[in-house]
N, C-alpha and C positions, 0 to 999 in steps of 0.2 A: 924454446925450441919449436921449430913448425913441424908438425903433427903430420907422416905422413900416409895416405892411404894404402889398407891393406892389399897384396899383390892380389890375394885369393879373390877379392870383393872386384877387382880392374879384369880379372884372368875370366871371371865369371861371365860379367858384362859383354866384354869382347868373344867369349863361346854363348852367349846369347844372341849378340848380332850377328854370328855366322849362322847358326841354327835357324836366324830367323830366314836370313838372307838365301840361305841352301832350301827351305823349303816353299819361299819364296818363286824359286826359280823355278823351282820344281812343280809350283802350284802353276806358274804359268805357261808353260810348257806343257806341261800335260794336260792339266785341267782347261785351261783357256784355249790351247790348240794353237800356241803361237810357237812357230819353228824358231830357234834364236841366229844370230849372223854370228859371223866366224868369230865378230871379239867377242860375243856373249860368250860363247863355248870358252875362250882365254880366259875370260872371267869367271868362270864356272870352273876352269881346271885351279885355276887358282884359293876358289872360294868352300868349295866342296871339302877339299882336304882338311879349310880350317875347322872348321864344326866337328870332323874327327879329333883332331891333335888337341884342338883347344880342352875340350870336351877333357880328354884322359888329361891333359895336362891339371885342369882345373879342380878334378876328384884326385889327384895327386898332391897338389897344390906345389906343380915344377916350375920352381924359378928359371928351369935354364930353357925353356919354352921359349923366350924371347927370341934366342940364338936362333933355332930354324923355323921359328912363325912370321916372324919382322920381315924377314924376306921377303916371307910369299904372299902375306899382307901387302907388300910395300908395290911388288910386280903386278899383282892382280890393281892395283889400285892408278901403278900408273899405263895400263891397259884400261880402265874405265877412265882416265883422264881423257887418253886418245880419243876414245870412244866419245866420248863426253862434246870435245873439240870437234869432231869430226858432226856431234848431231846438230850443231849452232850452226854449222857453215863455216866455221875458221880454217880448216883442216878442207883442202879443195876435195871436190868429188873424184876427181879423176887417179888421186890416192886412196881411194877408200876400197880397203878390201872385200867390200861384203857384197859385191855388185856382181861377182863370178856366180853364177848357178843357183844363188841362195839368196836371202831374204836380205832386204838395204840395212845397213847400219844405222843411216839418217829416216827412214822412213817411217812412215805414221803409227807402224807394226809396233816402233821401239816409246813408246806411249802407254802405260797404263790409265784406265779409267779416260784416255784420251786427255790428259793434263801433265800427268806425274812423266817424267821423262826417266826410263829406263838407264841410260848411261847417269844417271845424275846420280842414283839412288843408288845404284852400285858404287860409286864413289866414293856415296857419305859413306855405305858400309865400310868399304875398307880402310877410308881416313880414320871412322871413329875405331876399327877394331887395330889400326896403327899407332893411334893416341894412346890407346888402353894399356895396350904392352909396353909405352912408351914410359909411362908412367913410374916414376921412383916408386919406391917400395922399403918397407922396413923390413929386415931380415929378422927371422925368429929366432931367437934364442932360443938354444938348448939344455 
């Protein structure tokens, strides 16, 4: 029988990548002084919440977490897709929202350390913290 891993141990991981990802955001925006563009904020209403929910979910150890996490794992991630698309050039400019008032989506702003691409990283976040939930699980016997 293939051995599967604990939910607690996958529920954990995925409330660490939010945690890191939420302070993350939060380091660079405040600390760095970089304003974010409108999908950052999307990804941020999306991302923010998990690092709460995961969080109690994971000192409770709640199976049924999947049901309203997956969701907004799944939305916030395919808002970093866009985002993502939109920073390579695939996604044209003249669809891009972040061009009204506020800071580019595509521009040099959306670069950490001037290599790491912003949309990307938000991605993996919410990919890996979609995989985590995703993940079969053995129930506990009581």
């Amino acid at each position: 029988m293939r051995k599967l891993i604990s939910f607690s141990s996958t529920l954990t991981s995925a409330w660490i990548v939010a945690v890191i990802s939420t302070l993350s955001a939060l380091f660079i925006g405040e600390v760095m002084g970089r304003e974010p563009c409108v999908l950052c904020w999307y990804q941020r209403i999306a991302m923010f919440p998990l690092a709460l929910i995961l969080g109690i979910a994971a000192y409770f150890e709640d199976t049924a977490v999947r049901r309203y996490a997956l969701p907004v794992s799944v939305c916030g991630g395919l808002v970093a897709l866009w985002h993502s698309l939109l920073f390579v050039g695939i996604i044209p400019e003249k669809i891009q929202p972040c061009e009204v008032g506020g800071p580019s989506c595509a521009g040099p702003d959306q670069t950490i350390f001037g290599i790491l691409p912003l949309p990307f990283l938000s991605l993996a976040a919410f990919a890996a913290i979609s995989v985590l939930l995703s993940i079969p699980h053995q129930r506990k016997s009581t």
